[in-house]
NUFIDREN-28592 format. One record per residue: x, y, z of N, C-alpha, C in turn; residue number from 1. Coordinates in pm, whole numbers. Layout:
// NUFIDREN-28592
VEXKOL     n.px     n.py     n.pz    ca.px    ca.py    ca.pz     c.px     c.py     c.pz     k
VEXKOL        X        Y        Z        X        Y        Z        X        Y        Z   NUM
...
// end
This chain:
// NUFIDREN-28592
VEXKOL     n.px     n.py     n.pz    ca.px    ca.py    ca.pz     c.px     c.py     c.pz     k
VEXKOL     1695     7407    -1770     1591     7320    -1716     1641     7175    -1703     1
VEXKOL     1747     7145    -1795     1785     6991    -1792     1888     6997    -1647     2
VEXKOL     1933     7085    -1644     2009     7065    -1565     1916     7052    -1387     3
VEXKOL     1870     7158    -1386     1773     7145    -1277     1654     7025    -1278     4
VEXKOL     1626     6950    -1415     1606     6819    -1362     1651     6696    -1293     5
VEXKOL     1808     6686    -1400     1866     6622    -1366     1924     6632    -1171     6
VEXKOL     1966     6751    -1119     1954     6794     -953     1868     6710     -877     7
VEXKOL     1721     6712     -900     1597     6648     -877     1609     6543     -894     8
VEXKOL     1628     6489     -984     1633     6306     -998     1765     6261     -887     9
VEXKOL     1900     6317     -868     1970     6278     -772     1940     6275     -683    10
VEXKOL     1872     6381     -643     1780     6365     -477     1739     6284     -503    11
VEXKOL     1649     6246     -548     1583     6144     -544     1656     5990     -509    12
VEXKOL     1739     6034     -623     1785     5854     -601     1917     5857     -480    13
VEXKOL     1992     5945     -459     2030     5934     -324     1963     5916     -214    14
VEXKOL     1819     5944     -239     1763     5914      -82     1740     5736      -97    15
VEXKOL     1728     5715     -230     1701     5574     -207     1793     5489     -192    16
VEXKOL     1919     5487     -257     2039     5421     -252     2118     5475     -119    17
VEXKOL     2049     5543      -27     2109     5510      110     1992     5470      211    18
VEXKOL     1880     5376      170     1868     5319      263     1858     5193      218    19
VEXKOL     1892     5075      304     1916     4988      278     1784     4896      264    20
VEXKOL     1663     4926      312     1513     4894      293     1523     4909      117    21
VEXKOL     1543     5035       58     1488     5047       -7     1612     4975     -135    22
VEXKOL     1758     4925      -96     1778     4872     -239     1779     4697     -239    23
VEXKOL     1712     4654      -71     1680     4529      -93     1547     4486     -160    24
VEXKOL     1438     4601     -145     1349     4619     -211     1381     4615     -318    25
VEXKOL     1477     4690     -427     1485     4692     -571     1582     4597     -603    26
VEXKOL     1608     4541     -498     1740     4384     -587     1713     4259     -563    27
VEXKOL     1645     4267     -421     1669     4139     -367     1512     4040     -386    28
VEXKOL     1418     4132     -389     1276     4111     -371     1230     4066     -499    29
VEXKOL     1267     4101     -625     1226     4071     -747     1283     3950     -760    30
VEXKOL     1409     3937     -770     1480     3818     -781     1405     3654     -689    31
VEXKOL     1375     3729     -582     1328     3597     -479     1183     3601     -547    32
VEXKOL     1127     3678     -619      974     3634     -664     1004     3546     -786    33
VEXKOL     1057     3613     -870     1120     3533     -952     1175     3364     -973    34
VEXKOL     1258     3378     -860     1284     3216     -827     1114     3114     -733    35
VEXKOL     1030     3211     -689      923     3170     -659      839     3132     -768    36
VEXKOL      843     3195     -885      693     3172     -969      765     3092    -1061    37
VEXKOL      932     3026    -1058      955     2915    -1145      983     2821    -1069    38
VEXKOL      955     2795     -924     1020     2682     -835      878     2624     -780    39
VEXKOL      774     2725     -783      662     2676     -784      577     2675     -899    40
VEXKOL      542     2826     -896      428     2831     -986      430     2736    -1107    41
VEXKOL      591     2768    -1187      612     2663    -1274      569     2543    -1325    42
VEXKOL      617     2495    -1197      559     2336    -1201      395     2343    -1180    43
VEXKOL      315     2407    -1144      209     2400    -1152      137     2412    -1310    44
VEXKOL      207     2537    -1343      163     2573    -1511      205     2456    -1597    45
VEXKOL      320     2409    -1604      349     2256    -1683      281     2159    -1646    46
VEXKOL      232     2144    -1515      129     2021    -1494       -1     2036    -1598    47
VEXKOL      -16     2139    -1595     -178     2154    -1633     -144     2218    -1775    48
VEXKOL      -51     2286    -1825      -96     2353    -1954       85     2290    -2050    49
VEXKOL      179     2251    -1962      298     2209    -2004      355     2297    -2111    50
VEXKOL      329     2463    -2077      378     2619    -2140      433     2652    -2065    51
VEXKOL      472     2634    -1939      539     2760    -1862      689     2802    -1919    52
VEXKOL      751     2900    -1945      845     2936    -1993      904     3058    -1902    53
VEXKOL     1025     2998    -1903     1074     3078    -1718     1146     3225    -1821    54
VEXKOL     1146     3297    -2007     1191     3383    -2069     1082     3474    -2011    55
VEXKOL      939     3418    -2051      832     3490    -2000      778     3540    -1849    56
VEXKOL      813     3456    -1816      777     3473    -1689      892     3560    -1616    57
VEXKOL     1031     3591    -1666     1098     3713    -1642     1047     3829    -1705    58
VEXKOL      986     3863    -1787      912     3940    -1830      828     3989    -1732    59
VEXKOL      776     3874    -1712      635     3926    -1572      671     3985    -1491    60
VEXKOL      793     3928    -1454      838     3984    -1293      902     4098    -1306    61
VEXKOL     1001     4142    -1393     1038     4270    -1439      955     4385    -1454    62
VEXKOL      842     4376    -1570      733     4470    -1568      685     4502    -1444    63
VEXKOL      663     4382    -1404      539     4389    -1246      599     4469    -1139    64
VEXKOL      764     4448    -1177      825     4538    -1049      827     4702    -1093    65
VEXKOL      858     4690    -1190      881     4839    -1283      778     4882    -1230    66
VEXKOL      617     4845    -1196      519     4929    -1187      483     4929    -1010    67
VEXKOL      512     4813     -953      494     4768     -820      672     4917     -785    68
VEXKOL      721     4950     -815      814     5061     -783      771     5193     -775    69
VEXKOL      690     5197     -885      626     5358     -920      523     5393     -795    70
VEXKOL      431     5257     -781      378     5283     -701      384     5306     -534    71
VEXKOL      476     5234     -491      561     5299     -387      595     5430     -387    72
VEXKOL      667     5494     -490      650     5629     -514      564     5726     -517    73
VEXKOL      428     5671     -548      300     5750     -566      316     5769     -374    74
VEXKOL      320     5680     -323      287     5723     -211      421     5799      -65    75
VEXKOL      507     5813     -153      633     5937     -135      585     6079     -168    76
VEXKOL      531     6115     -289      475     6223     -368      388     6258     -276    77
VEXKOL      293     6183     -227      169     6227     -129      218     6289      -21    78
VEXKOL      358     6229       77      429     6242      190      482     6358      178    79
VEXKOL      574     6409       23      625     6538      -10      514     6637        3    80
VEXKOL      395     6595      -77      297     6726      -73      254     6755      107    81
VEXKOL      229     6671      174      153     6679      297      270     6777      358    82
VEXKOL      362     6760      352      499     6820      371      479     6964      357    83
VEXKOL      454     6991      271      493     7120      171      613     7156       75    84
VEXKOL      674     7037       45      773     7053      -38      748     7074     -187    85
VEXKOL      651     7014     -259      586     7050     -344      568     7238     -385    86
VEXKOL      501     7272     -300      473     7410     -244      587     7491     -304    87
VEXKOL      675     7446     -255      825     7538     -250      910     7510     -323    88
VEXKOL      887     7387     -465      915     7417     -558      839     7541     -645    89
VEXKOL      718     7582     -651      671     7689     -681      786     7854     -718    90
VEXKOL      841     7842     -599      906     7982     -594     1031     7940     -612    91
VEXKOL     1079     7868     -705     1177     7850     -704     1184     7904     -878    92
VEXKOL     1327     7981     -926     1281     7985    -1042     1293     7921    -1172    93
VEXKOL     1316     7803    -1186     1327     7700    -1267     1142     7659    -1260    94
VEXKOL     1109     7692    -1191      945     7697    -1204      944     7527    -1111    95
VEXKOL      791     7483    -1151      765     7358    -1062      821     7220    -1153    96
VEXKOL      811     7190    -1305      801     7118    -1378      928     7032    -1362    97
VEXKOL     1056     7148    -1352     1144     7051    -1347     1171     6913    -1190    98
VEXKOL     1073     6974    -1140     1085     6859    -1011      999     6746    -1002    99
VEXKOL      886     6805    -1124      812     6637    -1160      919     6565    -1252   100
VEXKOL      952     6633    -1358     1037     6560    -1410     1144     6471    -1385   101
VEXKOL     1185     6562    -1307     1333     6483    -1230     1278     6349    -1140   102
VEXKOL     1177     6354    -1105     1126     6209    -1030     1110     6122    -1135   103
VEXKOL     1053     6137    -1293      994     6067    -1350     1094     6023    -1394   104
VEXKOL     1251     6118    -1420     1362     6059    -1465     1409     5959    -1323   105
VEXKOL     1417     5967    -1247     1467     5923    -1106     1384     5768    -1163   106
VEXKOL     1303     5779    -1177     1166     5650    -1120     1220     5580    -1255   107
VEXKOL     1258     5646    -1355     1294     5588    -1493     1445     5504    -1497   108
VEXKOL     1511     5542    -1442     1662     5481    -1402     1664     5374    -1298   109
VEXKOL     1575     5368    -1177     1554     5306    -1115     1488     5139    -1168   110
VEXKOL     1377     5210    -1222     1327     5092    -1274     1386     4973    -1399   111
VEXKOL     1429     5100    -1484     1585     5035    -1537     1657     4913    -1489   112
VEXKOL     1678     4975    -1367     1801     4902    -1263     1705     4798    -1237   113
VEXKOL     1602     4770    -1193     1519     4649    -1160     1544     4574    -1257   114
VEXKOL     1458     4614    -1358     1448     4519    -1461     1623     4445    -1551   115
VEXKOL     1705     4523    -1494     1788     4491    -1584     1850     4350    -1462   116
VEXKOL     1867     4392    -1329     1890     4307    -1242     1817     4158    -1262   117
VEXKOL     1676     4175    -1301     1529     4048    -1258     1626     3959    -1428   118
VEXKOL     1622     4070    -1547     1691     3977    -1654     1797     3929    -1621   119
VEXKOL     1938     3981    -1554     2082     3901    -1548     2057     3774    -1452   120
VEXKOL     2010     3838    -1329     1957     3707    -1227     1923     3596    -1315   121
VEXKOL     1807     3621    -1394     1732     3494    -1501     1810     3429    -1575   122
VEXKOL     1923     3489    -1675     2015     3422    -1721     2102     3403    -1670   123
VEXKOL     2138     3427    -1522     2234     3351    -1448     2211     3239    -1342   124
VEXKOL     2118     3220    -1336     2078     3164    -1232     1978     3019    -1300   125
VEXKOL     1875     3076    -1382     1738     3066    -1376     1759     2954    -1579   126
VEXKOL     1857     3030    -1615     1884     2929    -1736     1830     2989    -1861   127
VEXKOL     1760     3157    -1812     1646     3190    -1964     1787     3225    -2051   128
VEXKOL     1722     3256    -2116     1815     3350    -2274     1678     3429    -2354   129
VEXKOL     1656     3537    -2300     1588     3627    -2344     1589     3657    -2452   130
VEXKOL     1754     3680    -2550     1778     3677    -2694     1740     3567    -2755   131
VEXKOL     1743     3467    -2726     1743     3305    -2844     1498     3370    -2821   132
VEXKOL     1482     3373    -2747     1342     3377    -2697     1308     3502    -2762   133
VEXKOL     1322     3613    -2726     1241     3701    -2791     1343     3787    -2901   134
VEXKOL     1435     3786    -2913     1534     3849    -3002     1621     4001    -2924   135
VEXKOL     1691     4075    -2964     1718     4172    -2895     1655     4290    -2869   136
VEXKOL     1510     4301    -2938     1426     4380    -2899     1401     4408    -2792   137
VEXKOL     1435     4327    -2744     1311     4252    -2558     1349     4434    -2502   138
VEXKOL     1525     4457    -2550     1596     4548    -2478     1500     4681    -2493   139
VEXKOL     1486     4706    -2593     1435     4872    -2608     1293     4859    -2592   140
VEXKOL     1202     4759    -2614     1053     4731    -2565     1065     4741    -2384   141
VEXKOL     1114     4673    -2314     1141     4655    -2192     1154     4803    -2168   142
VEXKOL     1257     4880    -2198     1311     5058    -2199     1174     5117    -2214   143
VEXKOL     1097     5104    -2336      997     5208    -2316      904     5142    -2248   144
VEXKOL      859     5043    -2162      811     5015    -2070      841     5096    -1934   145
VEXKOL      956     5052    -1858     1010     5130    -1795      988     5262    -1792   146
VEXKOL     1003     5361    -1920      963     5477    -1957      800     5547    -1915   147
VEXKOL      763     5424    -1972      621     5443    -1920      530     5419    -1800   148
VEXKOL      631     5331    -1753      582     5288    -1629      602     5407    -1509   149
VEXKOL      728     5485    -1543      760     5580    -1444      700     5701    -1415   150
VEXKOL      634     5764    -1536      581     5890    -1525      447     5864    -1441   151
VEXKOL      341     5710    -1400      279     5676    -1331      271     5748    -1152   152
VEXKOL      353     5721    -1133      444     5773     -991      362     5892     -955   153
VEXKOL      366     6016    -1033      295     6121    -1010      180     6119    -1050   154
VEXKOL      131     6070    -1137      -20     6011    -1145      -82     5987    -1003   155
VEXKOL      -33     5875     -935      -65     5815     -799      -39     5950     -737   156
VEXKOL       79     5996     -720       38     6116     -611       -9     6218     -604   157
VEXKOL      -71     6233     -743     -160     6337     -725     -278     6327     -739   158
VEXKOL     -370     6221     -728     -500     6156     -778     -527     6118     -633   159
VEXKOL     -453     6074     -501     -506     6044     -357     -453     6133     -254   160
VEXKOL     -540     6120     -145     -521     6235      -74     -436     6149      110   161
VEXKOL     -380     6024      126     -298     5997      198     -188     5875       91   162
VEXKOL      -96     5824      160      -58     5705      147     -108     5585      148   163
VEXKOL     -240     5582      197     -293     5438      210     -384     5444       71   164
VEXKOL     -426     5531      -19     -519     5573     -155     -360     5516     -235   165
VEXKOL     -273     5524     -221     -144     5511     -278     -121     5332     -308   166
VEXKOL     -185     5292     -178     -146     5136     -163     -289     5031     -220   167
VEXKOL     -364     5129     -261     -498     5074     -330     -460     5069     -470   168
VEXKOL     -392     5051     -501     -345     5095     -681     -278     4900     -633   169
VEXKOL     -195     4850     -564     -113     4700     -583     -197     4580     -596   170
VEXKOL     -324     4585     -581     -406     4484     -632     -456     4505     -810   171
VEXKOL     -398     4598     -830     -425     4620     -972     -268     4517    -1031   172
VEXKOL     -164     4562     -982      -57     4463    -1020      -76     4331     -964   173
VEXKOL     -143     4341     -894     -184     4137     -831     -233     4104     -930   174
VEXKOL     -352     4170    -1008     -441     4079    -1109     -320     4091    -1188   175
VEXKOL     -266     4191    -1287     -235     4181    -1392     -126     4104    -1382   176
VEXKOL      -31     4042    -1260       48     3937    -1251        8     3770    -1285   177
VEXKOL     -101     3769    -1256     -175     3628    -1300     -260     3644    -1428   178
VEXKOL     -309     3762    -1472     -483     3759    -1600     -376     3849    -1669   179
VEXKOL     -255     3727    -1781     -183     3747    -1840     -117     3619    -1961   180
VEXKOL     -106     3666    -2094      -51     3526    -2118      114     3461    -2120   181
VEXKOL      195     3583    -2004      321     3531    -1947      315     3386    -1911   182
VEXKOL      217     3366    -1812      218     3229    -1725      145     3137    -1803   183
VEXKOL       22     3158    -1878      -45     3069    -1955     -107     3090    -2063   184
VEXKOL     -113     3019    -2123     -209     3034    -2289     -331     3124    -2248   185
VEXKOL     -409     3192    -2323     -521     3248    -2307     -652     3168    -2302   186
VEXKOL     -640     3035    -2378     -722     2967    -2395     -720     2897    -2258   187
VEXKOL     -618     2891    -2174     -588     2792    -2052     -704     2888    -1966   188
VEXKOL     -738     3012    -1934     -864     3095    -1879    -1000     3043    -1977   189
VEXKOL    -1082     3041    -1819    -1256     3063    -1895    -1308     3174    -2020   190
VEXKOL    -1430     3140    -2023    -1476     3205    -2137    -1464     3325    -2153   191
VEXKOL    -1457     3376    -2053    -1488     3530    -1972    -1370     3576    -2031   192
VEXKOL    -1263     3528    -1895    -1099     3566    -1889    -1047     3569    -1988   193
VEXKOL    -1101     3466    -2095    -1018     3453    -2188     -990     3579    -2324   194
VEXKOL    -1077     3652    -2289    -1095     3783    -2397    -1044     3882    -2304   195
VEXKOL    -1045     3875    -2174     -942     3976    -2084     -824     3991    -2080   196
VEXKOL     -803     3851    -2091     -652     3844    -2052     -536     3837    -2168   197
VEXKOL     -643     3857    -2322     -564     3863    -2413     -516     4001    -2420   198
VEXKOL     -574     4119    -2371     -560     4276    -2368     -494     4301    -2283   199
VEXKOL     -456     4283    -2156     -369     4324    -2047     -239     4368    -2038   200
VEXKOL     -200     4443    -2016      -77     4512    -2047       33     4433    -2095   201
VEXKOL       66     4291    -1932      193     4199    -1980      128     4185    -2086   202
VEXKOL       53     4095    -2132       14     4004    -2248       21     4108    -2364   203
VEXKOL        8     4225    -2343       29     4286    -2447      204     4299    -2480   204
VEXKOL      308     4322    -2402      416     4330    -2386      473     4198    -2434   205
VEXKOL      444     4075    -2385      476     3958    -2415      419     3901    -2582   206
VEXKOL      368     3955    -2605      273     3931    -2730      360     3999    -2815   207
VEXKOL      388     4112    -2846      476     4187    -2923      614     4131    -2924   208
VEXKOL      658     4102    -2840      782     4050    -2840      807     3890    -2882   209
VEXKOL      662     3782    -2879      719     3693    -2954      681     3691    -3084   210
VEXKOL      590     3835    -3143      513     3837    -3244      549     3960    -3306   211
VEXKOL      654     3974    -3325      646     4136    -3352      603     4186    -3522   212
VEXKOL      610     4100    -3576      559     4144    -3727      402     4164    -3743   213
VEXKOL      331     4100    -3630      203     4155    -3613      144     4270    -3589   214
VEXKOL      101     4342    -3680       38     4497    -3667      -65     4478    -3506   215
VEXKOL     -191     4438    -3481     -197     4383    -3397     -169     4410    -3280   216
VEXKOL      -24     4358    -3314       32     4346    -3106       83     4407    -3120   217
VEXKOL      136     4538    -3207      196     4601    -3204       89     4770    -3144   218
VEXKOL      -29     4782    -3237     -135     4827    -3173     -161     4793    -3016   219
VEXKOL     -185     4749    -3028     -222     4695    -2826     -103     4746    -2729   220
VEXKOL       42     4674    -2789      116     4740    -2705      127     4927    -2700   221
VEXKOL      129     4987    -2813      127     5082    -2800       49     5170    -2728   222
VEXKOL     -107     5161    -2754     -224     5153    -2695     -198     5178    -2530   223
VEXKOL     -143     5095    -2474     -105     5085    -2354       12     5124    -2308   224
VEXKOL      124     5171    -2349      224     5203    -2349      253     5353    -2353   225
VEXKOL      168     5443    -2498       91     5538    -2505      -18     5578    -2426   226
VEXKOL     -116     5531    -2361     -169     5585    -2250     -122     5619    -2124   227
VEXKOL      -11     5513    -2087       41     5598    -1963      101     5705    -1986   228
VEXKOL      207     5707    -2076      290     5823    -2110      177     5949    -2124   229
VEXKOL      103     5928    -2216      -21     6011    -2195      -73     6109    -2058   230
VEXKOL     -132     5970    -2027     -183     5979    -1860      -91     6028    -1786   231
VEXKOL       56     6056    -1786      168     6076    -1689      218     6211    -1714   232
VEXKOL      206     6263    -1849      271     6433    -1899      113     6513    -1893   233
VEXKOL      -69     6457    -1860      -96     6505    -1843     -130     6548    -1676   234
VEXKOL      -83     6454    -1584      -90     6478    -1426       20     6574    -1455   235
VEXKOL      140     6564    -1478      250     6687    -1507      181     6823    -1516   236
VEXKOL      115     6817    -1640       92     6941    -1676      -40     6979    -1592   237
VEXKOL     -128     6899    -1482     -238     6962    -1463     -184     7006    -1306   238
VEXKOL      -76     6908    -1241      -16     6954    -1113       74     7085    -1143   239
VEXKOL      141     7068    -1241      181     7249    -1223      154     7300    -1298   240
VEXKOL       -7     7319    -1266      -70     7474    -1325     -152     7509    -1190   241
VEXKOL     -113     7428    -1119     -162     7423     -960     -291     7325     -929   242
VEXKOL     -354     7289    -1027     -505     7224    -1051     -436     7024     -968   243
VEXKOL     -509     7033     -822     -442     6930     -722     -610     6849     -769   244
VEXKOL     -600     6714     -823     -687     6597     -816     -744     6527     -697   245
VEXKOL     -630     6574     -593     -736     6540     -456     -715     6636     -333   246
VEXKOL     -792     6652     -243     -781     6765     -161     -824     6694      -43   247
// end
């Protein structure tokens, strides 16, 4: 079965690493947001709250892509099923599982590759030091992020019934790119926001990592970290037993 995952995940990522859309998408696009939300946004957040911290705010952009990736994928998965390729893993006899898997590994290496790109860019370019800032954790927190972020992918494609149900999921990464405490204190949000935006995934991610002896943020991150993984081995297991979430 490992082996016939691993098959699956190469497809996969050979189709992506030969087109050239798709590895300016995973190299070039993070990086240029990146140099956007510290060449602007930056200076906006130091005017008014004089926190912006360009360690964190690679954080943001890393996560945000890790998940802004999957979801592109959700709406590949939809394109395969409309297809019938899905289908015809069925009769194959390694059964169906190993071809979710192999995406989730695919989507897992990939996103890897983002995030590891959005960090070197930052300390080459951008001046962070992720180690002096969050310690060497950042590495294996960041990993099971990634981890978790990927099994999402099939979530999305099996919960909508075109590609455009696929592209309704990126305003969920719009908010959680700003109603976060990457870019600003929690207290810097209204009364409201301010109890929102302490729970939100980054802020949960970013929170653990400058706090990690806190039970706490260590709860929250998990919490969230553990639900997708959750949420992602049970679309697995409910797409191949044949049981399809949208029709």
């Amino acid at each position: 079965m490992l082996t016939v995952t691993w098959v699956h995940a190469l497809r996969i990522l050979r189709t992506w690493f030969r087109n050239v859309g798709d590895i300016i998408f995973l190299v070039v696009v993070p990086v240029a947001q990146l140099y956007i939300i510290d060449a602007i946004f930056g200076n906006l957040v130091d005017l008014f709250t004089a926190s912006f911290s360009i360690d964190k705010a690679t954080v943001l952009t890393a996560v945000s892509w890790a998940f802004i990736l999957v979801i592109t994928s959700g709406g590949t998965i939809v394109s395969e099923r409309r297809r019938g390729l899905h289908d015809r893993f069925w009769v194959q006899p390694q059964g169906f599982y190993p071809a979710l898997l192999g995406r989730w590994l695919a989507e897992f290496l990939r996103a890897t590759l983002s995030v590891a790109i959005v960090c070197i860019a930052a300390t080459l370019f951008l001046e962070a030091d992720l180690v002096q800032a969050f310690g060497w954790k950042f590495v294996p927190v960041l990993l099971l992020v990634c981890f978790a972020s990927s099994g999402i992918a099939t979530v999305i494609g099996f919960s909508v019934k075109d590609t455009q149900g696929a592209v309704a999921f990126v305003p969920l990464i719009v908010a959680a790119m700003f109603l976060n405490t990457a870019m600003m204190p929690a207290d810097s949000f209204g009364a409201v926001l301010k109890h929102i935006v302490e729970y939100t995934p980054i802020s949960a991610i970013v929170q653990v990592l400058l706090d990690s002896e806190s039970p706490r943020n260590w709860a929250l991150f998990v919490a969230w970290v553990g639900g997708f993984i959750i949420l992602a081995f049970s679309s697995i297991a409910m797409s191949g037993k044949g049981q399809r979430w949208a029709h």
